[in-house]
Each structure stands twice: as C-alpha cells, then as structure tokens.
TORDOVEX-568297 format. One record per residue: residue number from 1; x, y, z of N, C-alpha, C, O in turn. Coordinates in Angstrom, 2 decimals. Example, Ala and Ser with C-alpha at 12.3 -4.5 7.8 and 13.67 -1.06 7.14 Angstrom:
BEGIN
{1 {13.19 -5.69 7.80} {12.30 -4.50 7.80} {13.20 -3.30 7.80} {14.24 -3.32 8.46}}
{2 {12.85 -2.25 7.08} {13.67 -1.06 7.14} {12.90 0.03 7.87} {13.41 1.14 8.04}}
***
This chain:
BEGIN
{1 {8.11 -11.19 87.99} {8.71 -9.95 87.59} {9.92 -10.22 86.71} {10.46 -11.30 86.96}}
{2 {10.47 -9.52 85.77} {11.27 -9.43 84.58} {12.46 -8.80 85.37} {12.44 -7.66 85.84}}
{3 {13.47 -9.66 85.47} {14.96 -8.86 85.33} {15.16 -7.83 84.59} {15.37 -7.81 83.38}}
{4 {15.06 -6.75 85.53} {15.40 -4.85 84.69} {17.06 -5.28 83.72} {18.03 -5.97 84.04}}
{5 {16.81 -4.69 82.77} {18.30 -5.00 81.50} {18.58 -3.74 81.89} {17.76 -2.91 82.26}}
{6 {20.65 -3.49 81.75} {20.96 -2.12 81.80} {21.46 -2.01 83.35} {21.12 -2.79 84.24}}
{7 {22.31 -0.91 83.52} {22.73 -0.67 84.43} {22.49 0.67 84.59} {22.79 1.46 83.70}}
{8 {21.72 1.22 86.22} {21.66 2.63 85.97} {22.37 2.79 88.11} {22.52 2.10 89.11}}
{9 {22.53 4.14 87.63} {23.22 4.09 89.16} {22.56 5.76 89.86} {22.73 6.85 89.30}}
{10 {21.98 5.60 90.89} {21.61 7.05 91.49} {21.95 6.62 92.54} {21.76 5.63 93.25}}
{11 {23.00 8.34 92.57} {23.38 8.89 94.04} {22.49 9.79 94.33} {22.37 10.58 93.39}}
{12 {21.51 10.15 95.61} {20.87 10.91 96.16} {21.65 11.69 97.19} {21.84 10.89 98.11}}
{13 {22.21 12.85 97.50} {22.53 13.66 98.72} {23.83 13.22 99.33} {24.10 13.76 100.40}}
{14 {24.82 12.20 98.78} {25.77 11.42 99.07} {25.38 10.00 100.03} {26.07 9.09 100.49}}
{15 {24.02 10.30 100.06} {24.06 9.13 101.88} {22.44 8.18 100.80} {21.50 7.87 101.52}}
{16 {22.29 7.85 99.33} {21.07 6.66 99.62} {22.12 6.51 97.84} {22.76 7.31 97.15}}
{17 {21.83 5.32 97.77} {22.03 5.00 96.16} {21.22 4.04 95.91} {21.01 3.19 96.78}}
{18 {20.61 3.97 94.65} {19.79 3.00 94.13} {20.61 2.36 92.68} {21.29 3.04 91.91}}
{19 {20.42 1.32 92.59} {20.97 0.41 91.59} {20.53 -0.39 91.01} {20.00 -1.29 91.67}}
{20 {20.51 -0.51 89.34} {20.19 -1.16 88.75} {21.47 -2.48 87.82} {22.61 -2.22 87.43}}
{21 {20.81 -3.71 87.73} {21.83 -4.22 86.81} {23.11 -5.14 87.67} {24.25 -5.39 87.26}}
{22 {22.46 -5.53 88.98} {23.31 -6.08 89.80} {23.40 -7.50 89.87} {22.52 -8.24 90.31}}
{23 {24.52 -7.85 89.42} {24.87 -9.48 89.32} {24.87 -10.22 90.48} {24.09 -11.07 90.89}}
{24 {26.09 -9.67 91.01} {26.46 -10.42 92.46} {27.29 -9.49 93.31} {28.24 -8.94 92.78}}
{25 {27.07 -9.31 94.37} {27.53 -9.06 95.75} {28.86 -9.42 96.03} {28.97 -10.45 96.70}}
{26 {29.94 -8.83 95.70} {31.40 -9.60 96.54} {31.68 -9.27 97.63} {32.33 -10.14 98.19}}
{27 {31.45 -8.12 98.43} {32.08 -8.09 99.89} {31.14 -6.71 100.33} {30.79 -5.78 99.60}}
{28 {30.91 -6.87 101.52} {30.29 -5.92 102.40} {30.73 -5.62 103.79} {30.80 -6.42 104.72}}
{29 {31.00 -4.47 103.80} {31.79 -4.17 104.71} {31.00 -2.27 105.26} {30.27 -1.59 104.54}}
{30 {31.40 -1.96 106.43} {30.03 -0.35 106.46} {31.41 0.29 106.40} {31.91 0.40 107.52}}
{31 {32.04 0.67 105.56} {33.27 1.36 104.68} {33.60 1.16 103.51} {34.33 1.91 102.87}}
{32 {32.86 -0.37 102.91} {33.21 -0.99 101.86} {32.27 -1.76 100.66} {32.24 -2.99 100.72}}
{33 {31.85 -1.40 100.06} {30.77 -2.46 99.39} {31.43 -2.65 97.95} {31.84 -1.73 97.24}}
{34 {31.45 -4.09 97.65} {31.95 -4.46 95.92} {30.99 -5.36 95.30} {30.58 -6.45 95.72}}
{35 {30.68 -4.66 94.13} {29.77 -5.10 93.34} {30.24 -5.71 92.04} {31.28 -5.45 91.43}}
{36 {29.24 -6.61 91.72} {29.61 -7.18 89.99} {28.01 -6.77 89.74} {26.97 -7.15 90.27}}
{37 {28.37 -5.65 88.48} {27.39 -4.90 87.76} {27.31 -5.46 86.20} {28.29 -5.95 85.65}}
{38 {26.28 -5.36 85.69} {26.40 -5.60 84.09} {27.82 -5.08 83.66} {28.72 -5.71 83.09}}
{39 {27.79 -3.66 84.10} {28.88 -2.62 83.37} {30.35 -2.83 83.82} {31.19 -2.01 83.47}}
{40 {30.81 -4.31 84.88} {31.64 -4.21 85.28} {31.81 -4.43 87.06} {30.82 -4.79 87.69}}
{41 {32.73 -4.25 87.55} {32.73 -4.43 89.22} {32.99 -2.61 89.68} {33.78 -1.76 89.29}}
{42 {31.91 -2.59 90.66} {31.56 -1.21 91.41} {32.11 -1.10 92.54} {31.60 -1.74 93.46}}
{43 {33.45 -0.15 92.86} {33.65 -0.67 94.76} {32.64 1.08 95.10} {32.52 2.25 94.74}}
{44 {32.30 0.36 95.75} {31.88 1.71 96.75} {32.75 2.12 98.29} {33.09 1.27 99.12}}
{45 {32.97 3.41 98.42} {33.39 3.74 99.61} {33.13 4.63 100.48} {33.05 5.77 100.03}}
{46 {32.92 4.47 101.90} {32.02 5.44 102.75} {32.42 5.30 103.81} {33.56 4.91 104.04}}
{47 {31.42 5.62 104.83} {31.23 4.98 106.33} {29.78 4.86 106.35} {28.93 5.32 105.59}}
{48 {29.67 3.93 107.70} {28.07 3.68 107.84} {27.54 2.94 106.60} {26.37 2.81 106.97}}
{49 {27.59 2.41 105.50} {27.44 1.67 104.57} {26.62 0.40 105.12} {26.98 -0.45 105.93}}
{50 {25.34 0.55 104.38} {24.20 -0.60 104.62} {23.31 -1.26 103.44} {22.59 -0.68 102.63}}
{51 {23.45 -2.03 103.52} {22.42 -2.67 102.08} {20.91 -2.89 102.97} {20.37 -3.71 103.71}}
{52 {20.62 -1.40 102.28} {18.78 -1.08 102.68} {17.86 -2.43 101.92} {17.10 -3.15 102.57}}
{53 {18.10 -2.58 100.55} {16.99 -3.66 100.03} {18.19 -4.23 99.04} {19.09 -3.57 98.52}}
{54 {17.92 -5.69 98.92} {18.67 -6.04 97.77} {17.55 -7.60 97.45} {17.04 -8.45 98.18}}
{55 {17.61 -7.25 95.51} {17.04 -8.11 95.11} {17.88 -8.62 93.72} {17.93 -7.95 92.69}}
{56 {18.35 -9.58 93.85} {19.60 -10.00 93.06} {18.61 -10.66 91.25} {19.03 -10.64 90.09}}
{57 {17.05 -11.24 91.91} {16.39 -11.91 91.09} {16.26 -10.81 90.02} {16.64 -11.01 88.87}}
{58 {15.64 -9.52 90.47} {15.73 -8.31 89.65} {17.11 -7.39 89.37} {17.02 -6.49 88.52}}
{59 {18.04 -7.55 89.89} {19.60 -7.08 90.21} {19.02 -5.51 90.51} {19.51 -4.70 89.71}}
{60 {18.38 -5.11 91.18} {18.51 -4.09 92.11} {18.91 -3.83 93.41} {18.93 -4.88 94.04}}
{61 {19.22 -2.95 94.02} {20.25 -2.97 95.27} {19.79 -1.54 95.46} {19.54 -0.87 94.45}}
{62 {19.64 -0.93 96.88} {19.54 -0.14 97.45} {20.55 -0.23 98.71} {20.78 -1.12 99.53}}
{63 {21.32 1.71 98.40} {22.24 1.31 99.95} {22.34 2.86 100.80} {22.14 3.99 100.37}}
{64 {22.67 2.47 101.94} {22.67 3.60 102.93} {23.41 3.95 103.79} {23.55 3.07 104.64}}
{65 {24.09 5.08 104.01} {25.50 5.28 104.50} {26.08 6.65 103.55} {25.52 7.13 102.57}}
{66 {27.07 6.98 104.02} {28.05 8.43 103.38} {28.98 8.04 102.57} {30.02 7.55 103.01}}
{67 {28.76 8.18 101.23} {29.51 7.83 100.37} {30.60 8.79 100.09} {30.45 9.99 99.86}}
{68 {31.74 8.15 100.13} {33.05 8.96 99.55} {33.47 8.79 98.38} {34.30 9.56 97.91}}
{69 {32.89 7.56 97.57} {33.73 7.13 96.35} {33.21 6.14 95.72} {33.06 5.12 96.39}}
{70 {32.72 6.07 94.14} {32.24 5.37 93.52} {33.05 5.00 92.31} {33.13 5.72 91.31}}
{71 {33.49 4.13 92.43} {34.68 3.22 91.19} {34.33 2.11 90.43} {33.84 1.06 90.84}}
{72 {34.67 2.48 89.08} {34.24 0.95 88.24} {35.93 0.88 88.41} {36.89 1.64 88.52}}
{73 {35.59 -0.76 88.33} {37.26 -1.47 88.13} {37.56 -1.83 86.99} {37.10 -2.96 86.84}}
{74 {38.05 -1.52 86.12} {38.72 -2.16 84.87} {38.20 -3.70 85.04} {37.99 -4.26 86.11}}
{75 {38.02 -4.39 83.44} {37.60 -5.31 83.80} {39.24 -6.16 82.54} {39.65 -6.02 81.39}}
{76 {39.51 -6.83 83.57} {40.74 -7.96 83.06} {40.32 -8.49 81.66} {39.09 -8.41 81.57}}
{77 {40.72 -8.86 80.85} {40.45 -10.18 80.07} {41.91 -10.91 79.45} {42.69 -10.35 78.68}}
{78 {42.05 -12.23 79.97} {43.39 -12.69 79.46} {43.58 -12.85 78.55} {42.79 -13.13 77.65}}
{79 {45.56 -12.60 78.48} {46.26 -12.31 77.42} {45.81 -10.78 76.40} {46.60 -10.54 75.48}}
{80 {45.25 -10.32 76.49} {44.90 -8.85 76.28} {45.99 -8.09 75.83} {46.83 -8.43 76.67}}
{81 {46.65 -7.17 74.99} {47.07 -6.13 74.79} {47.64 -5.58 76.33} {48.80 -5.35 76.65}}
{82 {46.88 -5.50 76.83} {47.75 -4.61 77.99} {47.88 -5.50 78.93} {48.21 -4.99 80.00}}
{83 {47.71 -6.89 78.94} {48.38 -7.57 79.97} {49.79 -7.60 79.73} {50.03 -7.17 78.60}}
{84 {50.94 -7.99 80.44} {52.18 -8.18 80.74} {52.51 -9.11 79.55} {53.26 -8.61 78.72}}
{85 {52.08 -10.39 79.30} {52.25 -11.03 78.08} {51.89 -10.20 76.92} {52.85 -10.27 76.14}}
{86 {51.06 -9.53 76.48} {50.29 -8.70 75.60} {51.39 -8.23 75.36} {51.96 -8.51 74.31}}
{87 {52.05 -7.22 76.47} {52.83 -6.19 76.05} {54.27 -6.72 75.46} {54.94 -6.16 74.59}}
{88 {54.56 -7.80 76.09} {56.07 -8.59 75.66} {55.83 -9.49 74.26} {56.70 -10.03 73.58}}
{89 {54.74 -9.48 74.11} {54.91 -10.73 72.63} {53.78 -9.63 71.50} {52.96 -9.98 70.65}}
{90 {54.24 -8.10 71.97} {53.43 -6.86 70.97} {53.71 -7.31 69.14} {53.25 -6.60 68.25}}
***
C-alpha cells in the first residue's frame, strides 16, 4: 500500500477523528494526544482519549474519546524573523 500524501483531518460528533498525513506520535495521554502531521504538530485535547487504529506506514490514525480542542503548533525554524535573535539583529 502507498503512503496517502496530504493531510486531512475529520472530526465526527466531537468523540471519533480520523487522520490523514501522520508522521509520528509524541505523547499519549486519555486527556492528551500530540502529533507530528505533514502540516505541522497537532495537540489534541479531551477526556477518554484512545488511539482506535494507528498505521504510521500509511500515516493514518484513528482516535476515540471527547474532544475539547484541536491545535496546530506553530512550527519553530531557527534564527527566523520572529525568533528573539531575529528580532534583535532586525
């Protein structure tokens, strides 16, 4: 099977999400899940939080639990414009 390209994200009813475009897994927690997505790092936040299926070979991820909150994180890149150096040597 072919690694799906692209990142797509469905929330169903607040409580199933399906995911496409999933790199790697950073922390799991059933309040907490952090993702590295094509598009960036995903925290998710809930209760009851479960990783129903995960297939990293295809980067799909299925999860289950009450979601409260779905966040991309800014993604860093050093020395940048808006890092602290960036901003002092403008």
């Amino acid at each position: 099977m072919e690694k799906t390209k692209g990142h797509r994200l469905v929330l169903q009813d607040r409580g199933n999400i399906t995911i496409t475009g999933v790199v790697k897994i950073q922390t799991v927690d059933p309040k907490e899940i952090v993702l590295d997505t094509e598009q960036g790092m995903l925290n998710i936040k809930g209760e009851k939080l479960e990783i129903k299926q995960l297939d990293l070979q295809n980067g799909s991820l299925e999860i289950n639990g009450h979601v409260d909150a779905l966040v991309y994180l800014r993604q860093s890149q050093g020395g940048s414009r808006g890092s602290l150096l960036g901003k002092i040597f403008k």
